[in-house]
Backbone and ligand atoms as CSV (ligand in chain L), in Angstrom:
chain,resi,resn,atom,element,x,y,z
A,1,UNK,N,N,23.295,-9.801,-6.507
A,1,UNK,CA,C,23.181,-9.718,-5.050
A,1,UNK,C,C,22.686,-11.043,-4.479
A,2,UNK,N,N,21.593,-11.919,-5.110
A,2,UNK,CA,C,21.202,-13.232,-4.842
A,2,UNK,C,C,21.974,-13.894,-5.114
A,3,UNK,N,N,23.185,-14.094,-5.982
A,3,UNK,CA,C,24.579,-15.160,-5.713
A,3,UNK,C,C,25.024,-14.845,-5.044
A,4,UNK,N,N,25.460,-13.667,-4.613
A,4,UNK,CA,C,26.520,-12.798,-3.443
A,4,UNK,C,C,26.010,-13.346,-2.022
A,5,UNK,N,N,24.318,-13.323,-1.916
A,5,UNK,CA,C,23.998,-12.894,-0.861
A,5,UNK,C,C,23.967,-11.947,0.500
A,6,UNK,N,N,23.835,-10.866,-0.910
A,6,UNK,CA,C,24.401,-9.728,-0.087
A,6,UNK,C,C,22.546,-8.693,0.227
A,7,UNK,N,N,21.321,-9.042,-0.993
A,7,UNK,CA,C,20.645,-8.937,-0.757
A,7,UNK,C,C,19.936,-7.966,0.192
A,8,UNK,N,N,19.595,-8.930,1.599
A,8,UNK,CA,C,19.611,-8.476,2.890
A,8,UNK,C,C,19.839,-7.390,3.160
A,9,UNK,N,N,21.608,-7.337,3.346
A,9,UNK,CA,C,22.580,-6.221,3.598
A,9,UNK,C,C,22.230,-4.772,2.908
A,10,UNK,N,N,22.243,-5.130,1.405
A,10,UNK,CA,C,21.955,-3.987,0.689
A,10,UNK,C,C,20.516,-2.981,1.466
A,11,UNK,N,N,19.315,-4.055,1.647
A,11,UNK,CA,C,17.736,-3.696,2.211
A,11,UNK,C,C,18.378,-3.055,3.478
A,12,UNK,N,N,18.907,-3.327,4.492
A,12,UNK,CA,C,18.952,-3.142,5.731
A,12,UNK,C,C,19.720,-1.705,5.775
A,13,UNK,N,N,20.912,-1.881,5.057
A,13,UNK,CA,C,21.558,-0.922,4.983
A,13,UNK,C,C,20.508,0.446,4.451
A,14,UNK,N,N,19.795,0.594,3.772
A,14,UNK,CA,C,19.267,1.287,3.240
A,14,UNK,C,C,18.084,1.522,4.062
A,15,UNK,N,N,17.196,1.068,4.371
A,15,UNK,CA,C,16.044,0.715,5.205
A,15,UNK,C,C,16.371,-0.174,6.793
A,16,UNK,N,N,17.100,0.686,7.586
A,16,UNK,CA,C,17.356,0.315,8.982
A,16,UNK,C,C,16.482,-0.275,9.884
A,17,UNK,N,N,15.101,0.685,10.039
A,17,UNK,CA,C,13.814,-0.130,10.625
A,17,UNK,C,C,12.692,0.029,9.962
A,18,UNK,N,N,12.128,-0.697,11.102
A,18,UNK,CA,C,10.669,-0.842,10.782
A,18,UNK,C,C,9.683,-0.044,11.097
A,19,UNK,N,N,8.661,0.023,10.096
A,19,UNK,CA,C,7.838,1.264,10.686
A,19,UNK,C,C,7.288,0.733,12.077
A,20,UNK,N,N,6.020,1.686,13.118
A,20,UNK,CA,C,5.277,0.829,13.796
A,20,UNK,C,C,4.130,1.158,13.783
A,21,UNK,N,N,3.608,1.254,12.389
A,21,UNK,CA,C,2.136,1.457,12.266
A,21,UNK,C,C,1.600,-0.334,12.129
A,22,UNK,N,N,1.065,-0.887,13.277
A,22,UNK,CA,C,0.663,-2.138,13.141
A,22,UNK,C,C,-0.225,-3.177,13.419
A,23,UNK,N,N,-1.234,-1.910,13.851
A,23,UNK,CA,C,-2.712,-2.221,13.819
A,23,UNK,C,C,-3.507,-1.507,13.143
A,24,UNK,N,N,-4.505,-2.371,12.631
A,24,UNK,CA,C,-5.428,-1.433,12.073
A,24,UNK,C,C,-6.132,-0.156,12.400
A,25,UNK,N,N,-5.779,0.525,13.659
A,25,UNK,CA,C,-6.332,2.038,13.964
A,25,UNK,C,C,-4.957,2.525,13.327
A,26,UNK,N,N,-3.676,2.146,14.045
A,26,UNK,CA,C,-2.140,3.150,13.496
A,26,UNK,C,C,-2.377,2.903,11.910
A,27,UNK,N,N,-2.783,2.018,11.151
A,27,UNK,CA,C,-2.837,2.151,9.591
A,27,UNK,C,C,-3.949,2.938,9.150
A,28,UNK,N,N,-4.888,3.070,9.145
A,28,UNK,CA,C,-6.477,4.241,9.374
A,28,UNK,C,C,-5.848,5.466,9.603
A,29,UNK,N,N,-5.079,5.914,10.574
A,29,UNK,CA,C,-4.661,7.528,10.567
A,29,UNK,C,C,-3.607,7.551,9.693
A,30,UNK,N,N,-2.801,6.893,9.300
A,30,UNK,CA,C,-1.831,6.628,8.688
A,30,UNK,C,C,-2.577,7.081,7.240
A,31,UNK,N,N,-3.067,6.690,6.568
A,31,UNK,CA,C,-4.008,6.365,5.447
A,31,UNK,C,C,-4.352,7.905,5.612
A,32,UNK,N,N,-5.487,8.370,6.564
A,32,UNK,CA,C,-6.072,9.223,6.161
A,32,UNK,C,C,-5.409,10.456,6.299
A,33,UNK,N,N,-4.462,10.537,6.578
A,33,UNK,CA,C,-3.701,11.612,6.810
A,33,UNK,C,C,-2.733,11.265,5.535
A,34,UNK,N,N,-2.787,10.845,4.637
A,34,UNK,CA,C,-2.153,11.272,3.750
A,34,UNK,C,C,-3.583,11.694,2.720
A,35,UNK,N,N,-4.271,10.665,2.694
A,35,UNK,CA,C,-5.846,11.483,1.907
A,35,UNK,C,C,-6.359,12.676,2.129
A,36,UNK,N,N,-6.123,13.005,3.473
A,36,UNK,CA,C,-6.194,14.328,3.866
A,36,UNK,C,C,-5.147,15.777,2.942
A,37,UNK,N,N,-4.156,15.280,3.173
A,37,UNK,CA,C,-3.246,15.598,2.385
A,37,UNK,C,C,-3.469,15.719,0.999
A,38,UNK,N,N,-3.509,15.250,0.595
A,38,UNK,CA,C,-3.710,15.322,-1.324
A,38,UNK,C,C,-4.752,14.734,-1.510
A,39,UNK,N,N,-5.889,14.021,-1.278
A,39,UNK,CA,C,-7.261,13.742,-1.928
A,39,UNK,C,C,-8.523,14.505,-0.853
A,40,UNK,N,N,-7.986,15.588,-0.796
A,40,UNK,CA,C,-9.311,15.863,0.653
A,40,UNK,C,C,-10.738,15.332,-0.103
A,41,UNK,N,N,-10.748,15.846,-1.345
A,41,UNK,CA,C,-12.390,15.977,-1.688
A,41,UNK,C,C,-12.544,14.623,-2.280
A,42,UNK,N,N,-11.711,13.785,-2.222
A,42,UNK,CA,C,-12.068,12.122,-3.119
A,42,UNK,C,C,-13.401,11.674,-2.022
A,43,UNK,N,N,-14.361,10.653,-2.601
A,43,UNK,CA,C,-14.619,10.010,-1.872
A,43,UNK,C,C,-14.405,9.523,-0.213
A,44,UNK,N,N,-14.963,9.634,0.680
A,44,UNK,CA,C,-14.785,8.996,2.527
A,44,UNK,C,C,-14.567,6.805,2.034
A,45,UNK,N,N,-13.301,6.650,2.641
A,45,UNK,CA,C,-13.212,5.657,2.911
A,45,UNK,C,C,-14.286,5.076,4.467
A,46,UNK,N,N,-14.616,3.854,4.095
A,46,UNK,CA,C,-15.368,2.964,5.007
A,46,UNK,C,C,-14.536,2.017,6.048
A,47,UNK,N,N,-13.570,1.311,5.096
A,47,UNK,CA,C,-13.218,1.026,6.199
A,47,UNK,C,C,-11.623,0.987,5.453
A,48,UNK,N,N,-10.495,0.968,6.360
A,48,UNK,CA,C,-9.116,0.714,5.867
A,48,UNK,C,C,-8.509,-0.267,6.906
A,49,UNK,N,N,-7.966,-1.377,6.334
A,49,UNK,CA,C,-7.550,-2.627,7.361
A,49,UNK,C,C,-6.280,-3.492,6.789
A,50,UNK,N,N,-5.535,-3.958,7.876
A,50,UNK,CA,C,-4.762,-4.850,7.130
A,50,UNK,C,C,-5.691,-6.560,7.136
A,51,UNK,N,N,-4.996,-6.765,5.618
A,51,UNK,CA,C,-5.896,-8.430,5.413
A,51,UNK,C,C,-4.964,-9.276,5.381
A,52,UNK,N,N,-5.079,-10.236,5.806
A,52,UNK,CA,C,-4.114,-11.299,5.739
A,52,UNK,C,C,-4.165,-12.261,4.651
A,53,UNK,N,N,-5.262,-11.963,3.910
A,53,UNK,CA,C,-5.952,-13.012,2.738
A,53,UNK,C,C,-5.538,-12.778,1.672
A,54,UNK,N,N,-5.042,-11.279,1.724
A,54,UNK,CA,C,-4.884,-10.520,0.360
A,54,UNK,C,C,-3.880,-11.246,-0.714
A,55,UNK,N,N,-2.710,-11.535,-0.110
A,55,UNK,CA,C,-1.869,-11.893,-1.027
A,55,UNK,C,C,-2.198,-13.363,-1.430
A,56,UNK,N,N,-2.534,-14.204,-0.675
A,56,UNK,CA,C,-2.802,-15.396,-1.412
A,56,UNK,C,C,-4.217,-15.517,-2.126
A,57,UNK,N,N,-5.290,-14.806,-1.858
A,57,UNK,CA,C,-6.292,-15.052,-2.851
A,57,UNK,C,C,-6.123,-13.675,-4.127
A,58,UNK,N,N,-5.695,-12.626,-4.080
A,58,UNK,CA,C,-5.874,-11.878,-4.969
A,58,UNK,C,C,-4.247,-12.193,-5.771
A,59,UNK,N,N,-3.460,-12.550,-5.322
A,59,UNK,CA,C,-2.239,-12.609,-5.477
A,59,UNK,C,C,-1.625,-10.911,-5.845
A,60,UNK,N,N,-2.029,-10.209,-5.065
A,60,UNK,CA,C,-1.959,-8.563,-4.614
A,60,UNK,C,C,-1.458,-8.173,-3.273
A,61,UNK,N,N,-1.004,-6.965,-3.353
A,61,UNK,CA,C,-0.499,-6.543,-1.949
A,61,UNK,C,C,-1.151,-5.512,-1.085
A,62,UNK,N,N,-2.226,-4.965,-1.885
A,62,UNK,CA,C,-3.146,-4.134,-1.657
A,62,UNK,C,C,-4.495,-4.539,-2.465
A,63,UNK,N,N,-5.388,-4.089,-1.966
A,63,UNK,CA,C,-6.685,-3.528,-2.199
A,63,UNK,C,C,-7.761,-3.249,-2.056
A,64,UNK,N,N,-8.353,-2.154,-3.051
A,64,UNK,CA,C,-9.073,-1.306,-3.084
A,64,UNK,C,C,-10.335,-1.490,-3.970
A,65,UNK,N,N,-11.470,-1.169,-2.566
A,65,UNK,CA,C,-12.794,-2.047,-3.087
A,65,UNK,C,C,-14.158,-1.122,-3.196
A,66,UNK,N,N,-14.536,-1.105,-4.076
A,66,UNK,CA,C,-15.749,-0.089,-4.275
A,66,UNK,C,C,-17.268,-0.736,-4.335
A,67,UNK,N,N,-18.376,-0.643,-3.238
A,67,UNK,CA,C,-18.779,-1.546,-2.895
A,67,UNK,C,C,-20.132,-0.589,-3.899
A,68,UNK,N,N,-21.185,-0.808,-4.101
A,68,UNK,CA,C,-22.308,0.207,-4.463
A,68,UNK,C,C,-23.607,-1.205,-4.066
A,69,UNK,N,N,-24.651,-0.689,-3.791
A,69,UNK,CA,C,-25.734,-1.586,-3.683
A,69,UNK,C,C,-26.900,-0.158,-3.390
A,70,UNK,N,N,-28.122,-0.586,-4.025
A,70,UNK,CA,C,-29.139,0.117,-3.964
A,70,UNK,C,C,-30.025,-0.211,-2.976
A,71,UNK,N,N,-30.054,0.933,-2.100
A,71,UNK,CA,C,-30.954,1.091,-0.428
A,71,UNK,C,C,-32.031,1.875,-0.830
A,72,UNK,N,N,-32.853,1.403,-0.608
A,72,UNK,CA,C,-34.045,2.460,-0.761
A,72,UNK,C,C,-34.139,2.378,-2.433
A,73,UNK,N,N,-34.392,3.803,-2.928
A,73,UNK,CA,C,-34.015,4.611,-3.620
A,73,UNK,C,C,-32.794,5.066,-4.207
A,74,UNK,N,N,-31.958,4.913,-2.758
A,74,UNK,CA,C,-31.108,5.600,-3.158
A,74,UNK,C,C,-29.737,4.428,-3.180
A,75,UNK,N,N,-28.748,4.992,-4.194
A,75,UNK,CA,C,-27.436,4.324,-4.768
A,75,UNK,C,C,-26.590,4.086,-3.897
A,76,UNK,N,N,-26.016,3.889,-2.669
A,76,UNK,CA,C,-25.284,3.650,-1.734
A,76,UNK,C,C,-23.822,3.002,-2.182
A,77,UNK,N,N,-22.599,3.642,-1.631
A,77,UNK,CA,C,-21.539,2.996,-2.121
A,77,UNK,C,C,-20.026,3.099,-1.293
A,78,UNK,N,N,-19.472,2.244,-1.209
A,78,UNK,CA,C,-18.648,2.456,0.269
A,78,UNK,C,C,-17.198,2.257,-0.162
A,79,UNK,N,N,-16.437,2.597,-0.449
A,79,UNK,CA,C,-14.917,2.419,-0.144
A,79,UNK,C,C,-13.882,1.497,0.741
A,80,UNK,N,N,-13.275,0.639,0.062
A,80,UNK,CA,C,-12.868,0.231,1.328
A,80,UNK,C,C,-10.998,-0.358,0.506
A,81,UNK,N,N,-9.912,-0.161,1.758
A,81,UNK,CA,C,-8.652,-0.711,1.543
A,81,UNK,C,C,-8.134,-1.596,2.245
A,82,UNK,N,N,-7.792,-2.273,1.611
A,82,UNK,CA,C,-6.725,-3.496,2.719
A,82,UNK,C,C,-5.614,-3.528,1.926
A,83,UNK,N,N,-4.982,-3.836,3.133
A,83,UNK,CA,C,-3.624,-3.905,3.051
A,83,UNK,C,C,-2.756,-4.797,3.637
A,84,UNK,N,N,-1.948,-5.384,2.221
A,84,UNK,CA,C,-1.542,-7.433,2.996
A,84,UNK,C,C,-0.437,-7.061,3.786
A,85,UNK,N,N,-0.866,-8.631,5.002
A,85,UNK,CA,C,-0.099,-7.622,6.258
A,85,UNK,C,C,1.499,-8.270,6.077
A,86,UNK,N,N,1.625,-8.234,5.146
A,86,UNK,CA,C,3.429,-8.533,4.600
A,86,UNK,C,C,3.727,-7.108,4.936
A,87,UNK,N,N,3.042,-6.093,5.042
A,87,UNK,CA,C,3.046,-4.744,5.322
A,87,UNK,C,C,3.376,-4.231,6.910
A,88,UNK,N,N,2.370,-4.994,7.751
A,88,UNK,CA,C,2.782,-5.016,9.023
A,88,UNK,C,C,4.371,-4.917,9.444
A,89,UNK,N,N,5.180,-5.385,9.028
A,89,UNK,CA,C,6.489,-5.474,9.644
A,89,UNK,C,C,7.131,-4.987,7.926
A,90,UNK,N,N,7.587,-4.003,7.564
A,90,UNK,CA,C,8.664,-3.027,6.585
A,90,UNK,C,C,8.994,-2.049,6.842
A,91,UNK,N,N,9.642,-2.147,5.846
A,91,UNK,CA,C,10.372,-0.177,5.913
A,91,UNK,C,C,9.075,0.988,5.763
A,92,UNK,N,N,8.906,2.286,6.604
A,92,UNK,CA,C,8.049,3.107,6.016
A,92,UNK,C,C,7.512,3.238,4.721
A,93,UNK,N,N,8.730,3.562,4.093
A,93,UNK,CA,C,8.306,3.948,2.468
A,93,UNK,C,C,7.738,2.973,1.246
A,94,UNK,N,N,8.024,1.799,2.208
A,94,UNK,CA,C,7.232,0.886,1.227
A,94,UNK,C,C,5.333,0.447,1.469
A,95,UNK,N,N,5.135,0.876,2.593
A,95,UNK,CA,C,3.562,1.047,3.283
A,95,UNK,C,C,3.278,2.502,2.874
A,96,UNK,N,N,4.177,3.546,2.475
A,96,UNK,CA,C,4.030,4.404,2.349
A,96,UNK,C,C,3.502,4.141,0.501
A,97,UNK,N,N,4.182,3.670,0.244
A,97,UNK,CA,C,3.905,3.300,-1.590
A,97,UNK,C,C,2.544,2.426,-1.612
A,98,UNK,N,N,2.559,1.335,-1.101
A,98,UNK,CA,C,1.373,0.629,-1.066
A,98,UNK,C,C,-0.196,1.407,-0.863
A,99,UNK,N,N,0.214,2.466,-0.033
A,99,UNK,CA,C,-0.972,3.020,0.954
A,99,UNK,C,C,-1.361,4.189,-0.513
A,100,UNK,N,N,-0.351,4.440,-1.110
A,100,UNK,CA,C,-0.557,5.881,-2.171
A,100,UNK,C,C,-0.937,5.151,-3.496
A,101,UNK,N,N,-0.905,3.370,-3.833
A,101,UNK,CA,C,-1.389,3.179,-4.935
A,101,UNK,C,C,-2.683,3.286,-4.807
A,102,UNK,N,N,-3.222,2.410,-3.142
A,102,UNK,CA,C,-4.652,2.348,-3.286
A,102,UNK,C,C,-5.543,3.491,-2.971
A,103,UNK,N,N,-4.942,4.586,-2.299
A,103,UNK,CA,C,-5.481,6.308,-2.463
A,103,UNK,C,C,-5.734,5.985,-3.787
A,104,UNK,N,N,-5.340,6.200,-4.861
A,104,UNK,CA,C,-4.942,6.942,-5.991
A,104,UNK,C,C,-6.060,5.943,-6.464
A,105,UNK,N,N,-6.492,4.693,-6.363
A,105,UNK,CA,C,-7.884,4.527,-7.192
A,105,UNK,C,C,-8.991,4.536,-6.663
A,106,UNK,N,N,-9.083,5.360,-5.938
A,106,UNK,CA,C,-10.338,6.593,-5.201
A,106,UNK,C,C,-10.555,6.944,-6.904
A,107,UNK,N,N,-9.710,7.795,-7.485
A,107,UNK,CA,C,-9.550,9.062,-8.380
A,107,UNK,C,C,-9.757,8.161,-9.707
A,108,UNK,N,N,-9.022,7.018,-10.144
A,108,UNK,CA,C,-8.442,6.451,-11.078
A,108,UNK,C,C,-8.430,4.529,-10.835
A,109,UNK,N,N,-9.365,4.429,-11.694
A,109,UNK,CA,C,-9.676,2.567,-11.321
A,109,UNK,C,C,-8.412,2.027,-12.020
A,110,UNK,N,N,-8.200,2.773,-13.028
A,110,UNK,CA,C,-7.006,1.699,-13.979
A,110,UNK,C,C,-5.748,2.144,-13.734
A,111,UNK,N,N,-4.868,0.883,-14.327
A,111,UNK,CA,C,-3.450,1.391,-14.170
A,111,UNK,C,C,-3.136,2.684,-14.990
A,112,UNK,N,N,-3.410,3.536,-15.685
A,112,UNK,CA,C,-3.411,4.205,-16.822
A,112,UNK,C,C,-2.227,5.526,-16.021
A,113,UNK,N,N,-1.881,6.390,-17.311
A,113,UNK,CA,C,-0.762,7.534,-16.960
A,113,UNK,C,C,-1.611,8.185,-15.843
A,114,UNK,N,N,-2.653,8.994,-15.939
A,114,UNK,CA,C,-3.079,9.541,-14.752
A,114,UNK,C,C,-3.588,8.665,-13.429
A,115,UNK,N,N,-3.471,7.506,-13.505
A,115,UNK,CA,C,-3.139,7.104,-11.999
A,115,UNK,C,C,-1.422,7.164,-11.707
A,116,UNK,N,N,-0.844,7.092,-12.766
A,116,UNK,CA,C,0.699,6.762,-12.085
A,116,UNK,C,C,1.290,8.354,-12.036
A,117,UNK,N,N,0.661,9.288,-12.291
A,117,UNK,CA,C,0.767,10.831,-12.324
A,117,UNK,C,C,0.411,11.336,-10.898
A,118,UNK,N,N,-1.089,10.637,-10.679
A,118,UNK,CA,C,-0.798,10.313,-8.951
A,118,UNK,C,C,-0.383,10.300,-8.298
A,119,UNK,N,N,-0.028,8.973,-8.137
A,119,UNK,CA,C,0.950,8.181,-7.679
A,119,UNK,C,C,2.141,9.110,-7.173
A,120,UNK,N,N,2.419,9.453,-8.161
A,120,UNK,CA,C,3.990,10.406,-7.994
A,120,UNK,C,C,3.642,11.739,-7.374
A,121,UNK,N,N,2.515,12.439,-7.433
A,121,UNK,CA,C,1.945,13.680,-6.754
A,121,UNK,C,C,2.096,13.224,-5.446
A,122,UNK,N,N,1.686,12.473,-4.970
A,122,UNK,CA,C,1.977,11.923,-3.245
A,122,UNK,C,C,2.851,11.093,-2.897
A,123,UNK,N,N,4.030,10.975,-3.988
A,123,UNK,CA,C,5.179,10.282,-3.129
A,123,UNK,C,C,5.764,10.101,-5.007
A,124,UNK,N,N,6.928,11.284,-4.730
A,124,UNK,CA,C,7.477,11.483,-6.166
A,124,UNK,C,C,8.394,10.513,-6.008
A,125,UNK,N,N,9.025,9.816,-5.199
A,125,UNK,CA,C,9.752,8.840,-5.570
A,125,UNK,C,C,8.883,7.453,-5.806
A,126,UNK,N,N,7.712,7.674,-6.233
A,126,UNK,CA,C,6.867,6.411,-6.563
A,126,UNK,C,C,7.621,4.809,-7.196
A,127,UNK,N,N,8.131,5.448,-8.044
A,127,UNK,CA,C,8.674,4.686,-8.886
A,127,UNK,C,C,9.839,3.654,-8.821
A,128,UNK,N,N,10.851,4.080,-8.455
A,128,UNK,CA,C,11.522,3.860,-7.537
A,128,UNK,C,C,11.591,2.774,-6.443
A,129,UNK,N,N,10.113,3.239,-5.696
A,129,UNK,CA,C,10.328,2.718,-4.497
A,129,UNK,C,C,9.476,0.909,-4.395
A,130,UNK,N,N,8.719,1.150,-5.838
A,130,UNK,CA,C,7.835,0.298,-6.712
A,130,UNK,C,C,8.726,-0.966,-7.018
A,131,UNK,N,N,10.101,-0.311,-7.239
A,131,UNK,CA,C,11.058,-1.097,-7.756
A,131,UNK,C,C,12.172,-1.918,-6.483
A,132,UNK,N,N,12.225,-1.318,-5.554
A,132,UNK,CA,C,12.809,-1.774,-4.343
A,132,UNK,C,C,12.325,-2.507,-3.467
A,133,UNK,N,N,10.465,-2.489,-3.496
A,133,UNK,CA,C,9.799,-2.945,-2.768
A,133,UNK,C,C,9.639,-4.460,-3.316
A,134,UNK,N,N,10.035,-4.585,-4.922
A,134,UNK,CA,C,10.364,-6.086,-5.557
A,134,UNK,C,C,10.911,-6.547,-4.880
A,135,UNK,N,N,12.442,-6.346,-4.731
A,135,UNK,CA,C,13.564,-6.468,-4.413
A,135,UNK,C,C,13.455,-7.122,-2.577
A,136,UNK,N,N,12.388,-6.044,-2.270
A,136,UNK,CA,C,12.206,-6.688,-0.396
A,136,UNK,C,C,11.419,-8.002,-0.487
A,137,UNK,N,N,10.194,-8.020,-1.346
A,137,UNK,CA,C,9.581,-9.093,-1.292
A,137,UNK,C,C,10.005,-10.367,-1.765
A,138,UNK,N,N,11.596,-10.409,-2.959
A,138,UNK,CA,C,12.145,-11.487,-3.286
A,138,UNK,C,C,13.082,-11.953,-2.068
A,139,UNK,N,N,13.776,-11.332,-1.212
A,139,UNK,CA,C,14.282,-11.213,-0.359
A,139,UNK,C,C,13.315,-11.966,0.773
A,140,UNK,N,N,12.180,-11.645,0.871
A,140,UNK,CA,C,11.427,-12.380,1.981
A,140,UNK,C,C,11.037,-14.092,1.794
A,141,UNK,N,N,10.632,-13.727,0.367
A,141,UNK,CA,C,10.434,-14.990,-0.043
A,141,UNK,C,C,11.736,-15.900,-0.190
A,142,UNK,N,N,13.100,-15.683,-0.719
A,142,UNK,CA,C,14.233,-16.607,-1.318
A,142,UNK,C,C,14.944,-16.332,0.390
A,143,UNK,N,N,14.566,-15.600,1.120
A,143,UNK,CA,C,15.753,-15.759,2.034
A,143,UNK,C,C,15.013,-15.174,3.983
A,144,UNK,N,N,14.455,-14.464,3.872
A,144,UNK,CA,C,13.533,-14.366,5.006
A,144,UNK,C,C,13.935,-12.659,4.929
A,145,UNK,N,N,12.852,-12.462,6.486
A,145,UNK,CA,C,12.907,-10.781,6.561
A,145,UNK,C,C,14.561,-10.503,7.112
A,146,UNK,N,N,14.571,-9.199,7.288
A,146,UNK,CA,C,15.767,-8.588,7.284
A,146,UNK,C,C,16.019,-7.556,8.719
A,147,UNK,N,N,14.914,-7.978,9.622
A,147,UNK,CA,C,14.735,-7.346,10.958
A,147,UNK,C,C,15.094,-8.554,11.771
L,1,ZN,ZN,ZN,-3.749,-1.128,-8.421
């Protein structure tokens, strides 16, 4: 498809628009309404945001940060997700994938089978979409977006 340059075409065709969750409050309900959904009893997130830093210092597209520091007595510990805003402007299902890896290590820190068992509990085409979302980001990078 990258000799063809057909690429693009293939993404677009398949993925027409863009979501418009694209501030950090529309990504927060976004988020918690799927935690709501399948992790009610995990851990309360602190804060959920898009970062702009993410991909060039973590070289990641998400993440998910577990903060703990001792107050008082007591163990204090906060949750928190970002999400690189290469995210801001895609197809649903790929913010939709991003948003369900970093749920899923609420439950599960490592890559291991029961996080990717997860994974697929809240969006059975996980896998899949893991694999297409390559495909958008080589596309952004070798040739630009597709909106
Ligand atoms: Zn991860």
């Amino acid at each position: 498809m990258l000799d063809k340059n057909t690429l693009g075409v293939f993404l677009l065709k398949k993925y027409p628009t863009a979501h418009n969750i694209n501030n950090d409050k529309t990504l927060r309900n976004y988020t918690i309404n799927i935690k709501n959904h399948y992790l009610k009893k995990s851990e309360p997130l602190s804060k959920i945001k898009y970062d702009d830093k993410i991909h060039v210092i973590n070289n990641a597209l998400g993440l998910h940060s577990y903060v703990s520091r001792v107050q008082g007595n007591k163990l204090k510990s906060k949750n928190e997700i970002r999400i690189g805003t290469i995210f801001k402007q895609s197809p649903e299902p790929f913010l939709n994938m991003i948003v369900v890896h970093e749920l899923a290590h609420l439950k599960e820190k490592e890559h291991n089978k029961a996080f990717y068992k997860l994974c697929q509990h809240m969006l059975p085409d996980y896998h899949q979409l893991e694999f297409e979302l390559r495909l958008y980001l080589t596309q952004l990078e070798l040739i630009g977006t597709i909106y």
